[in-house]
BAFI-3210 file (N, C-alpha, C; in Angstrom, 3 decimals, decimal comma, padded with zeros to 6 digits):
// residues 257
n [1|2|3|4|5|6|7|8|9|10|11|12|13|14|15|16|17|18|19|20|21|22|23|24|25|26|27|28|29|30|31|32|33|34|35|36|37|38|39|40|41|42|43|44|45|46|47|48|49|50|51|52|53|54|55|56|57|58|59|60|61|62|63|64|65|66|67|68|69|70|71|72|73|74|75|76|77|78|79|80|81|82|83|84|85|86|87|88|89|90|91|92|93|94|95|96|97|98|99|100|101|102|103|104|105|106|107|108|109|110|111|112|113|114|115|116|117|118|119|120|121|122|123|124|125|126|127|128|129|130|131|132|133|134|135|136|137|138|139|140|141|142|143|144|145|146|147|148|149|150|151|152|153|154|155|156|157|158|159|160|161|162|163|164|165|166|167|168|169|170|171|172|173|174|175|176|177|178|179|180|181|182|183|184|185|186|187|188|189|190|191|192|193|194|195|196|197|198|199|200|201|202|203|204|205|206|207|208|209|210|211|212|213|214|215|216|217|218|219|220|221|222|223|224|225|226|227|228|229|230|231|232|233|234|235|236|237|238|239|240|241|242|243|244|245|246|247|248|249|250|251|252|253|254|255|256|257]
n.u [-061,039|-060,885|-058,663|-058,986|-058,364|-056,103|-055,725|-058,060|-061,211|-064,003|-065,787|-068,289|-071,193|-073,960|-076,649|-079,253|-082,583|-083,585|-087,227|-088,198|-091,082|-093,640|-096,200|-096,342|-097,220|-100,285|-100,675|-102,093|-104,847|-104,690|-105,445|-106,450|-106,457|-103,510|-104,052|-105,047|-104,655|-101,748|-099,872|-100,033|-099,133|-096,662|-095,430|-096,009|-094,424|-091,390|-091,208|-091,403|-089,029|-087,475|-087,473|-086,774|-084,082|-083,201|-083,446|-082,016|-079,474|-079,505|-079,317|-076,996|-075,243|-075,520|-074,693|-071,589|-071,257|-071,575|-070,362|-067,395|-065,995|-063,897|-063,397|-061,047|-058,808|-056,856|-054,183|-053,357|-049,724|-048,293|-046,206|-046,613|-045,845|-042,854|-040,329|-037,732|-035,537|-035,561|-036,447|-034,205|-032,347|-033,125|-033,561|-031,493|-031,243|-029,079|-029,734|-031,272|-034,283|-037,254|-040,478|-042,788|-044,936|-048,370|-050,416|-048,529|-048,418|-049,563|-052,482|-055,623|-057,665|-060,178|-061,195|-061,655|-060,435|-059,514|-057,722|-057,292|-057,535|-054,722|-052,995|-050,201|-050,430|-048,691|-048,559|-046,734|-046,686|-048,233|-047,007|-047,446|-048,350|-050,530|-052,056|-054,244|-057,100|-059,799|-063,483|-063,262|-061,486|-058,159|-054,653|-052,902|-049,747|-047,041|-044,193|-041,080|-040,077|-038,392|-036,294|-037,877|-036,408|-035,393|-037,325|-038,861|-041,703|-044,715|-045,994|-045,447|-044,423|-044,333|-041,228|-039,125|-038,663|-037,211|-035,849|-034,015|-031,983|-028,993|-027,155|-026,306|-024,726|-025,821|-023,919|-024,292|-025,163|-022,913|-020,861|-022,380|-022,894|-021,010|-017,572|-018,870|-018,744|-018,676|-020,899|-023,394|-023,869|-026,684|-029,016|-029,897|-027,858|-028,219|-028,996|-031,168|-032,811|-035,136|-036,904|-036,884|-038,807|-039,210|-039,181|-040,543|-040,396|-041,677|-039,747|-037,245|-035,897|-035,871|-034,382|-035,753|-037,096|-039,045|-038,723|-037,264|-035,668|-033,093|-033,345|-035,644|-036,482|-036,894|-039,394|-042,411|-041,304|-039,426|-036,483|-034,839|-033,228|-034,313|-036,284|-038,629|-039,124|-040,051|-041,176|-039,014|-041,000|-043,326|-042,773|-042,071|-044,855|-046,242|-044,656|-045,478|-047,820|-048,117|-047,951|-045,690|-045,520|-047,626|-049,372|-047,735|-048,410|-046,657|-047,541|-046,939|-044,981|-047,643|-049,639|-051,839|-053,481]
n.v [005,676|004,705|003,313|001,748|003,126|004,664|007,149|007,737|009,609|010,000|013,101|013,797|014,727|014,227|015,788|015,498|016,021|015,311|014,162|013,942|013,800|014,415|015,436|017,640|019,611|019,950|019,808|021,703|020,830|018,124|017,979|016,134|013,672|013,233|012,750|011,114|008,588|008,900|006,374|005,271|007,835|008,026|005,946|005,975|008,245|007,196|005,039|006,704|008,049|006,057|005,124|007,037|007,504|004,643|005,462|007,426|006,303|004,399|006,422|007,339|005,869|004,605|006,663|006,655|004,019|005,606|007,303|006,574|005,634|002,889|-000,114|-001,429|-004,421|-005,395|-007,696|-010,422|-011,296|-013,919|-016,701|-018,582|-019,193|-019,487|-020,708|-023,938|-023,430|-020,144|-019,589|-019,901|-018,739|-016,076|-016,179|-014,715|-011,903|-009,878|-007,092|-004,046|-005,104|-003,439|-001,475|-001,487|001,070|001,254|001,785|000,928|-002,118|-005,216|-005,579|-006,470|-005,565|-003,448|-003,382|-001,607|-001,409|-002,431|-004,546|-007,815|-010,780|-012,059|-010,273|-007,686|-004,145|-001,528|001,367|004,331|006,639|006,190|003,850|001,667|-001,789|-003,870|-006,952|-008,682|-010,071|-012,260|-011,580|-008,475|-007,985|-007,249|-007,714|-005,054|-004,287|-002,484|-000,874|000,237|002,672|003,727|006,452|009,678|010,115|007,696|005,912|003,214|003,047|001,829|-000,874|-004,426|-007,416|-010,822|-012,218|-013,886|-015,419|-015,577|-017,606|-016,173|-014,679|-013,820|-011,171|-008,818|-005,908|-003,438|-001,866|001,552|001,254|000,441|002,621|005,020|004,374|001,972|001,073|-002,419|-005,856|-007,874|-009,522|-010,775|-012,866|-014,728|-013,773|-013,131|-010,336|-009,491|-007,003|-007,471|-009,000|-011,808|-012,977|-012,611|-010,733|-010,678|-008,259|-008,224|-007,151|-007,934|-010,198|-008,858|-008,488|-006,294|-004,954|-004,345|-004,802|-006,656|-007,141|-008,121|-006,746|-005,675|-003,813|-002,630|-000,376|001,530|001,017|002,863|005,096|006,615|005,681|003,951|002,726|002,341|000,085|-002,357|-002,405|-004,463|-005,647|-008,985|-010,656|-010,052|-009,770|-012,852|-013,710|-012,511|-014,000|-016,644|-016,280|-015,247|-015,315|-017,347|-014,696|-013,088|-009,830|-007,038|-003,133|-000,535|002,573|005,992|008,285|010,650|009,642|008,562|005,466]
n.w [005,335|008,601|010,551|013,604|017,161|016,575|017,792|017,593|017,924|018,926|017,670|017,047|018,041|019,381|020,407|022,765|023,906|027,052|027,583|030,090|031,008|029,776|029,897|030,802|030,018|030,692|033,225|034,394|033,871|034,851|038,145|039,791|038,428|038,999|041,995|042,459|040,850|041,902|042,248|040,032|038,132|039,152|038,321|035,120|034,355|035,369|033,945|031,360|031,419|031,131|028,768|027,381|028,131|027,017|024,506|024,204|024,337|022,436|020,412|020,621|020,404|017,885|016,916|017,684|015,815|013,278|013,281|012,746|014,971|016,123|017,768|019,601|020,854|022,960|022,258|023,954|024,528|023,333|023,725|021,743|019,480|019,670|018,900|020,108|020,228|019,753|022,038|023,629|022,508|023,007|025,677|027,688|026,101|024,436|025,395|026,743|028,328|026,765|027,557|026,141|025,167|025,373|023,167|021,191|021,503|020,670|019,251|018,548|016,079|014,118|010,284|007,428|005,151|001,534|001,206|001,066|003,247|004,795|003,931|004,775|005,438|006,330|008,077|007,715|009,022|010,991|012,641|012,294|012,090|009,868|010,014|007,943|008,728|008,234|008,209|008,421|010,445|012,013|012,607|014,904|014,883|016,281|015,461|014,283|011,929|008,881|008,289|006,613|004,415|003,595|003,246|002,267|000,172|-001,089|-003,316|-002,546|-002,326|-000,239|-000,651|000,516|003,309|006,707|009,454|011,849|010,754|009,115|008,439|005,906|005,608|003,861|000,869|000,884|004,065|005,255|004,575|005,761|008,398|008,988|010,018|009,732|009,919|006,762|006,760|009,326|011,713|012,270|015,191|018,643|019,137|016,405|014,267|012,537|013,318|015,025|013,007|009,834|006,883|003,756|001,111|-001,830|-005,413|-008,256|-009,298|-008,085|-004,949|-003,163|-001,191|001,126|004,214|006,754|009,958|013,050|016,079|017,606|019,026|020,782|022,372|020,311|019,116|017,551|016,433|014,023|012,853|011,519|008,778|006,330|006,920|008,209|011,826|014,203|017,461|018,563|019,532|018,433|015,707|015,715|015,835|013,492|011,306|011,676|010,569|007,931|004,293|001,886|-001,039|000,245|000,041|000,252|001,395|001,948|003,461|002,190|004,226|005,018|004,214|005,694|007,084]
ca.u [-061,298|-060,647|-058,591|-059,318|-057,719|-055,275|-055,402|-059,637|-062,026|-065,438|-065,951|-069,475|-072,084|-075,898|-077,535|-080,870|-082,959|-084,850|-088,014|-088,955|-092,473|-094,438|-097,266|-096,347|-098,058|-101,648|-100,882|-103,864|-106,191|-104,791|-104,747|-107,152|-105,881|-102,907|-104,251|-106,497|-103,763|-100,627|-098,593|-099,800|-098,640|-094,899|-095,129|-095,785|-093,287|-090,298|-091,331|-091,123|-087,724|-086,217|-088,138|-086,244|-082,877|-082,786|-083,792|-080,686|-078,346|-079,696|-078,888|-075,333|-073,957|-075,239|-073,859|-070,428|-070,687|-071,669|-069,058|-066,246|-064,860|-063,742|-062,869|-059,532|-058,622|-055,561|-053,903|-051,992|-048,931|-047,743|-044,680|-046,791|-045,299|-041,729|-039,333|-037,066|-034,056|-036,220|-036,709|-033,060|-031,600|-033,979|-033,899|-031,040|-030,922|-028,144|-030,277|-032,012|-036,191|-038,053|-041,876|-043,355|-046,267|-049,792|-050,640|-047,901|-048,566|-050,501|-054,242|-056,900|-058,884|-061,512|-060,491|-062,691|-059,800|-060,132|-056,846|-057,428|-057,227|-052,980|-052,187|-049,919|-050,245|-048,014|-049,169|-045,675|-046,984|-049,259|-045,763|-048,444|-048,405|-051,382|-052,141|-055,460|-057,722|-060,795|-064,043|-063,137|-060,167|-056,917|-054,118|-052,234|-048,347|-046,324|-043,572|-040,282|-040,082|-037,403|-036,504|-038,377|-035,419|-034,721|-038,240|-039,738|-043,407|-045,426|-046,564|-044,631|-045,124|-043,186|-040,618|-038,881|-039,002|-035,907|-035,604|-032,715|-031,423|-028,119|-027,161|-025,314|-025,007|-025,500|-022,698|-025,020|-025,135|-021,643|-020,947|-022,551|-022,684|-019,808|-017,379|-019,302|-018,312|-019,401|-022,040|-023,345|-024,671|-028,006|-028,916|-029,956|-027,363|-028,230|-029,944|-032,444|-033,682|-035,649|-037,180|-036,946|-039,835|-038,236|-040,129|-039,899|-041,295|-041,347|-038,441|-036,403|-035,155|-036,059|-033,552|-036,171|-037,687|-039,818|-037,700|-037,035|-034,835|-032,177|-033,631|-037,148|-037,030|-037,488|-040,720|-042,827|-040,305|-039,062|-035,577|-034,386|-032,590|-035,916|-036,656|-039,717|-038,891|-040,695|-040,278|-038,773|-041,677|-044,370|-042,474|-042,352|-045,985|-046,433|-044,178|-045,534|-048,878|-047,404|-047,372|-044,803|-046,158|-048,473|-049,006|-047,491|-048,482|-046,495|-048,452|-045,804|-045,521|-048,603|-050,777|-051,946|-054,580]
ca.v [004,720|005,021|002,333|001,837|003,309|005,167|008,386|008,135|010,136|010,744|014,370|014,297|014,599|014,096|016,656|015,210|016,636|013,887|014,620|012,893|014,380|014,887|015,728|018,824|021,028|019,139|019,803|022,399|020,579|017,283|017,888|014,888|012,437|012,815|012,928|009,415|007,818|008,832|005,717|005,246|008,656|007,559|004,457|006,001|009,361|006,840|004,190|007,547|008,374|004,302|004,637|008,013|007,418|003,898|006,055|008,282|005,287|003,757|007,036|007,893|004,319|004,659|007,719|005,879|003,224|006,213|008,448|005,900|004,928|001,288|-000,685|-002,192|-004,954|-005,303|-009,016|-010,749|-011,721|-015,557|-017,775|-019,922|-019,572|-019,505|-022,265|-023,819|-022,155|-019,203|-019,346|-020,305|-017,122|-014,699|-016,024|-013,414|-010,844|-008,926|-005,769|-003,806|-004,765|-001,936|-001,166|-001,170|001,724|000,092|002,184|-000,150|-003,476|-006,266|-005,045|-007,203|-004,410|-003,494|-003,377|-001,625|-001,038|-003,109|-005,311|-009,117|-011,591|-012,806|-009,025|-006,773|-003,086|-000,929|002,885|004,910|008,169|005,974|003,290|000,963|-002,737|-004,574|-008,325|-008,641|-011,018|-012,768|-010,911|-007,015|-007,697|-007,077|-007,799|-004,019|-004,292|-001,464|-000,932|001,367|002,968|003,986|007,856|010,159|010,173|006,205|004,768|002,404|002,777|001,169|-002,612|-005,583|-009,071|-011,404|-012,966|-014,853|-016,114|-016,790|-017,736|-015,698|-014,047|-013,336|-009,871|-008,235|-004,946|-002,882|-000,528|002,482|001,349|000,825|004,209|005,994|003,719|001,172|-000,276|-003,647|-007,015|-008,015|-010,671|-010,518|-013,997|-014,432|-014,223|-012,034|-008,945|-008,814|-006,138|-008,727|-009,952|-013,355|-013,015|-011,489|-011,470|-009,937|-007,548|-007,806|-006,242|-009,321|-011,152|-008,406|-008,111|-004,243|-005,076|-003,368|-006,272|-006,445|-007,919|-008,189|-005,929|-005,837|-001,853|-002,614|000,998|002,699|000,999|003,773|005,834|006,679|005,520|002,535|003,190|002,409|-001,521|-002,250|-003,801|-005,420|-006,206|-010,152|-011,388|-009,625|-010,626|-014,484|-014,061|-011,861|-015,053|-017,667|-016,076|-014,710|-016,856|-016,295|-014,250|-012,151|-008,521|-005,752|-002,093|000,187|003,546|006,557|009,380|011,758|009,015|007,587|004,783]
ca.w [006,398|009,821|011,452|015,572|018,000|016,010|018,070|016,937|018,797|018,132|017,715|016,381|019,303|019,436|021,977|022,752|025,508|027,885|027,834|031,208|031,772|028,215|030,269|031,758|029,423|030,766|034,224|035,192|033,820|035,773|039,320|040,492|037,815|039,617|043,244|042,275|040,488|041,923|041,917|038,543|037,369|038,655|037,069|033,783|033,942|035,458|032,623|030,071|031,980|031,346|027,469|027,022|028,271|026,038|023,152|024,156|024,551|021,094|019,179|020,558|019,692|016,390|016,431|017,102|014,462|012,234|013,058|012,468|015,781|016,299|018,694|019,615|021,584|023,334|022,203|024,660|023,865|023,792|023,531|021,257|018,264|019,648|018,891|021,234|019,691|019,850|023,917|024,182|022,227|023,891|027,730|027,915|025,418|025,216|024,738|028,022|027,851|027,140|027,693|024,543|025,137|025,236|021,966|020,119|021,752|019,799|019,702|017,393|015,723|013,154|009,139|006,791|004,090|000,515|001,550|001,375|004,788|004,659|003,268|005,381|005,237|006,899|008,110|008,284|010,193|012,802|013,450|012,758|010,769|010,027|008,978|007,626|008,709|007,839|009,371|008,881|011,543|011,601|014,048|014,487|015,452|016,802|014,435|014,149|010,418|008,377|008,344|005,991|003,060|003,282|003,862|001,424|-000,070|-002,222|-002,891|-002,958|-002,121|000,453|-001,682|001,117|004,994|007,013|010,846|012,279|009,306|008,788|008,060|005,081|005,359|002,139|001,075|001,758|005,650|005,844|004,519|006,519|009,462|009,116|009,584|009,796|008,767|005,650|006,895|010,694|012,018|013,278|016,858|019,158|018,440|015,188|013,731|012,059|015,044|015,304|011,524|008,480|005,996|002,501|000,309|-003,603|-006,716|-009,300|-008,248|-007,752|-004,215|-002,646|000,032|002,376|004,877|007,984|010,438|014,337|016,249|018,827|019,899|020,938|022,542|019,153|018,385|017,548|015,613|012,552|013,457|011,158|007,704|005,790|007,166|009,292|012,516|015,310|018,571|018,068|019,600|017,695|014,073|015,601|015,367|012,502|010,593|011,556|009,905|006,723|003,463|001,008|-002,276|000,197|-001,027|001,328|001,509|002,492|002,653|002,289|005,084|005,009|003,543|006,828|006,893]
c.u [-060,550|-059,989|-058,532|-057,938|-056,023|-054,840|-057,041|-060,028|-062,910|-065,889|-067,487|-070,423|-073,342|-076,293|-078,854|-081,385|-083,884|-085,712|-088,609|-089,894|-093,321|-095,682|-097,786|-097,584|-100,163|-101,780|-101,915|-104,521|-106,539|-105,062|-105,470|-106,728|-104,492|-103,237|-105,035|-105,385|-102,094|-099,844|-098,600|-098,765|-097,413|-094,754|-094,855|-094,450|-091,843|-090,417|-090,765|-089,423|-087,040|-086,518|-086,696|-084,795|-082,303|-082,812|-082,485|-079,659|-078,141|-078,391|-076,950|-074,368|-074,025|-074,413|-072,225|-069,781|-070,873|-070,334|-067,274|-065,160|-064,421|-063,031|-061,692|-059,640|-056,988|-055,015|-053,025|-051,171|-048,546|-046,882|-044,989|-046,105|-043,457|-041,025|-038,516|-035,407|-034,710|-036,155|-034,907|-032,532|-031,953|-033,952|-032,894|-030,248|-029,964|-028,783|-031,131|-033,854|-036,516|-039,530|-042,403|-045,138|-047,365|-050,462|-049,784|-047,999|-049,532|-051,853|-054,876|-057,928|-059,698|-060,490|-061,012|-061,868|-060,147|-058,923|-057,482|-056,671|-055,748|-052,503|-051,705|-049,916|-049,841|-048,171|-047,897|-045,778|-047,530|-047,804|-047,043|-048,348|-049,653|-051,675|-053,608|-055,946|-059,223|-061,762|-064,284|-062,233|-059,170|-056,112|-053,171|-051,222|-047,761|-044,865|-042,745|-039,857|-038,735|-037,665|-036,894|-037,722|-035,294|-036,155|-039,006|-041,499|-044,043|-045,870|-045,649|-045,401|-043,591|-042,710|-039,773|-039,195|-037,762|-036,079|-034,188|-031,810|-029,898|-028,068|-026,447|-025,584|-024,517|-024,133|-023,233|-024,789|-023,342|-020,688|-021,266|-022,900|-022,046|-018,344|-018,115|-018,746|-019,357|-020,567|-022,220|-024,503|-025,931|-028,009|-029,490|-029,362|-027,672|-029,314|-031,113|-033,391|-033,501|-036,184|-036,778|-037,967|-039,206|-038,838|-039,322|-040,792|-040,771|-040,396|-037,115|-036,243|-035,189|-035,072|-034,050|-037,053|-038,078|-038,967|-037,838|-036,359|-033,790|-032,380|-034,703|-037,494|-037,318|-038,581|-041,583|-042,668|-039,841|-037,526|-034,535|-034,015|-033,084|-036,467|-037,914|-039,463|-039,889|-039,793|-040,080|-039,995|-042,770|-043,842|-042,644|-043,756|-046,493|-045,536|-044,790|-047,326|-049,409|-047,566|-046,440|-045,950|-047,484|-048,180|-048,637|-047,779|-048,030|-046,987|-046,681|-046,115|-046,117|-049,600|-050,874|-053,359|-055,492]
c.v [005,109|003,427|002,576|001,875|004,219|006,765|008,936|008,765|010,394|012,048|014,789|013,913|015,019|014,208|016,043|015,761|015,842|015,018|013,616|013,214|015,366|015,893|016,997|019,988|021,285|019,491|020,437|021,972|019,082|016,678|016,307|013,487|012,218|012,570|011,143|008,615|008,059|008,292|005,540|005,899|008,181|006,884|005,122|007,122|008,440|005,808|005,234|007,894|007,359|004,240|005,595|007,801|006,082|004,312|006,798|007,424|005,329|004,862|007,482|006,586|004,322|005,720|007,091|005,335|004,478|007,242|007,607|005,555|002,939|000,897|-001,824|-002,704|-005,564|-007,096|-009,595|-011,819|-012,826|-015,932|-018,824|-020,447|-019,952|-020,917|-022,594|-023,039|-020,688|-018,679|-019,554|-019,160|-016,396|-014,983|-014,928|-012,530|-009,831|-007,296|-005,413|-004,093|-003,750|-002,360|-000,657|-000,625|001,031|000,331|001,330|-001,777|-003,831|-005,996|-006,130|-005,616|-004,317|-002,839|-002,956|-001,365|-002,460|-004,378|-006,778|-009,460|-012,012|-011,119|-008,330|-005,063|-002,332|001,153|003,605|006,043|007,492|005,375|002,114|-000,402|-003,384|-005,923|-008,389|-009,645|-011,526|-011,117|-009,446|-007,054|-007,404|-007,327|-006,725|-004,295|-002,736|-001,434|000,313|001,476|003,574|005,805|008,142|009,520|008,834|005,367|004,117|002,547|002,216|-000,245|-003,184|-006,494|-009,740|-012,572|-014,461|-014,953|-016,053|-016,561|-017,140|-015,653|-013,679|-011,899|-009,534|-006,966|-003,931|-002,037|001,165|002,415|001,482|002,300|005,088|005,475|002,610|002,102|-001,524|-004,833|-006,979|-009,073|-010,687|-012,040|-014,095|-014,800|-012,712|-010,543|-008,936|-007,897|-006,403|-009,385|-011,637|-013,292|-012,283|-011,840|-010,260|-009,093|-007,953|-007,289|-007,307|-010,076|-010,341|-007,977|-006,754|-004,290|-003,744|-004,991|-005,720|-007,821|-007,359|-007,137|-006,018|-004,185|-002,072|-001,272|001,704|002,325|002,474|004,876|005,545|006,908|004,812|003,302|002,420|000,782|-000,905|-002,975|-003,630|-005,576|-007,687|-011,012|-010,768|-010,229|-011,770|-014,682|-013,888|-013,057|-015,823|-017,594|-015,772|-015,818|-016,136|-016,003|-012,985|-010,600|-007,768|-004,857|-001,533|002,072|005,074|007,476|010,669|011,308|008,132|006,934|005,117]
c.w [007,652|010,765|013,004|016,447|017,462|016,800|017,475|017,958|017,514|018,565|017,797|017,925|018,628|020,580|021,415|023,987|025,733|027,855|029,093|031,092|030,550|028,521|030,835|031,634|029,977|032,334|034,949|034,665|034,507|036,919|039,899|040,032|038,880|041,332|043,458|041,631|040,666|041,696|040,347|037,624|037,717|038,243|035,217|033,424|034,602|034,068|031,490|030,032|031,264|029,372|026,868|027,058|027,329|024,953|022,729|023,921|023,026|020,001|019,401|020,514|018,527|015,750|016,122|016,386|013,080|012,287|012,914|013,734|015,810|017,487|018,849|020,889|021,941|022,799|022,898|024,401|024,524|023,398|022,133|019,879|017,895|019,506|020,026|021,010|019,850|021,454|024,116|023,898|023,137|025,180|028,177|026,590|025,441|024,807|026,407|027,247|028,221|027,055|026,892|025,232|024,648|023,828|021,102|020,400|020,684|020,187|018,595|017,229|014,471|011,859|008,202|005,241|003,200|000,757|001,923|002,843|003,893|003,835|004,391|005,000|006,698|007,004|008,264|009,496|011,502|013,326|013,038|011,449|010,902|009,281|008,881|007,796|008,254|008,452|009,153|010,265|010,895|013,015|013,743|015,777|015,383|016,310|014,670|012,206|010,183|008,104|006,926|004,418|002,909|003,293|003,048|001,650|-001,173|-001,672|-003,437|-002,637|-001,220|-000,387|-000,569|002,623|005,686|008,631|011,064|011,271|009,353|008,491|007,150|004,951|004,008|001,988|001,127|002,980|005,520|005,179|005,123|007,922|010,457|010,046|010,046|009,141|007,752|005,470|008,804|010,807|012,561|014,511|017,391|019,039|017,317|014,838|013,295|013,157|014,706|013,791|011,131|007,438|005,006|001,646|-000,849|-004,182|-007,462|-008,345|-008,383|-006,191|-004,025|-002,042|001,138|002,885|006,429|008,879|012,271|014,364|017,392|019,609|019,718|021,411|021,801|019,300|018,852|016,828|014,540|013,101|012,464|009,836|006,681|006,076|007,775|010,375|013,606|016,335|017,905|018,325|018,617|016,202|013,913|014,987|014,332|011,177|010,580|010,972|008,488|005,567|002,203|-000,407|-001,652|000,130|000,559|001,371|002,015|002,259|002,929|003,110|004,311|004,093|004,645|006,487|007,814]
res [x|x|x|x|x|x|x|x|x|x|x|x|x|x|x|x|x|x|x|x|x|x|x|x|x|x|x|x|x|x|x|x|x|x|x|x|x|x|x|x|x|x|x|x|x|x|x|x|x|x|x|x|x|x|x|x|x|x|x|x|x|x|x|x|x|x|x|x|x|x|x|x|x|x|x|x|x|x|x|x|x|x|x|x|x|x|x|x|x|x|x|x|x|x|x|x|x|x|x|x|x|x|x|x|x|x|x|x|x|x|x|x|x|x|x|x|x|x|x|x|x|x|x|x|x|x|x|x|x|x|x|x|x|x|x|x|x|x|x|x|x|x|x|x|x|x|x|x|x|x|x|x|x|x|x|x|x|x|x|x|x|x|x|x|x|x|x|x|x|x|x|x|x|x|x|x|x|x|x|x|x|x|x|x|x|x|x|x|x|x|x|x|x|x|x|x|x|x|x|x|x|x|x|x|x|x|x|x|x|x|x|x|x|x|x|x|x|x|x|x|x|x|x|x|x|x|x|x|x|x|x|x|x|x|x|x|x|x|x|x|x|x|x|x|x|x|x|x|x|x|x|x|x|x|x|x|x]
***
């Protein structure tokens, strides 16, 4: 399958040659037909012209839907789901805003994978998350991944929810990226962002989770020490759509969707 806008192009081309003027081959034996019915004759060779060129249209769109492009629509982004604790943290961030490239912004796009509506699947190589919706949609988020060696794949299921998560960092991170306290509050600096949605396998706890960020400039990158994060506003939304128990996918790098 081919999800939209991924870096798609349609390669496959359909040469057709207009035939404006069928008639050509008839011409010495025409000359008076045309001399007695001139306007006629342009009537019928611009009519063959307007028949021909819809004929051309027809086949190079089908060509499109046949050759697997899709179409993506940009989604613009709203406050609506934010809380007022939500607008109050974030009015100043202690983080510089970055310009999340138009390729990772919130697009609505086309879904032809087997993934039920309320399922997330996550593309590692595109940077790319998707919530599945009704329809053959999907809404595709712009996502920073966890490097090669640390990055969670497979399926889980969202075991929990939390608004402005707390942080505990494992003894892996603080090993090789401590010292940290041993619990970091939620809020804006935290690493967690504005959500956290929790991955498990049964009810064991992966301690890998799709979560906000306080470095919106990665998105895009394989950066993170195997989480999935979001800008804070894209996760608000991506939460408040989520139900707990739905299935996750994460596909592993060099299995792109």
């Amino acid at each position: 399958m081919r999800l939209a806008s991924r870096g798609t192009e349609c390669n496959r081309q359909d040469t057709l040659t207009e035939r404006t003027d069928q008639t050509d081959v008839f011409q010495p034996a025409l000359p008076r037909f045309k001399h007695d019915f001139g306007s006629m004759w342009h009537k019928l060779t611009q009519g063959r012209m307007i028949v021909s060129k819809l004929g051309l249209a027809a086949v190079l769109v089908g060509s499109l839907a046949l050759g697997g492009c899709m179409q993506a629509t940009l989604s613009p982004a709203t406050d609506v789901a934010m809380t007022s604790r939500d607008r109050q943290l974030l009015a100043h961030p202690p983080y510089a805003d970055a310009k999340i490239p138009q390729q990772f912004q919130r697009h609505i796009v086309e879904y032809t994978r087997r993934e039920q509506p309320g399922s997330i699947l996550v593309d590692t190589d595109a940077r790319y998350l998707y919530y599945v919706l009704p329809g053959g949609k999907a809404i595709r988020y712009g996502v920073a991944v966890g490097e090669e060696a640390m990055a969670f794949s497979g399926v889980a299921t969202v075991g929990r929810l939390a608004e402005w998560p707390d942080w505990v960092p494992t003894q892996d991170i603080q090993e090789r990226l401590g010292p940290y306290p041993k619990r970091v509050a939620g809020g804006p600096a935290n690493p967690l962002g504005a959500r956290g949605i929790y991955l498990y396998q049964g009810n064991k706890d992966t301690l890998y989770r799709i979560h906000g960020t306080n470095q919106p400039e990665y998105i895009g990158q394989a950066i993170s020490s195997g989480c999935i994060r979001m800008t804070n506003g894209d996760v608000i939304d991506l939460y408040q759509r989520v139900k707990p128990g739905a299935t996750v996918v994460v596909l592993p790098p060099g299995q792109s969707a």
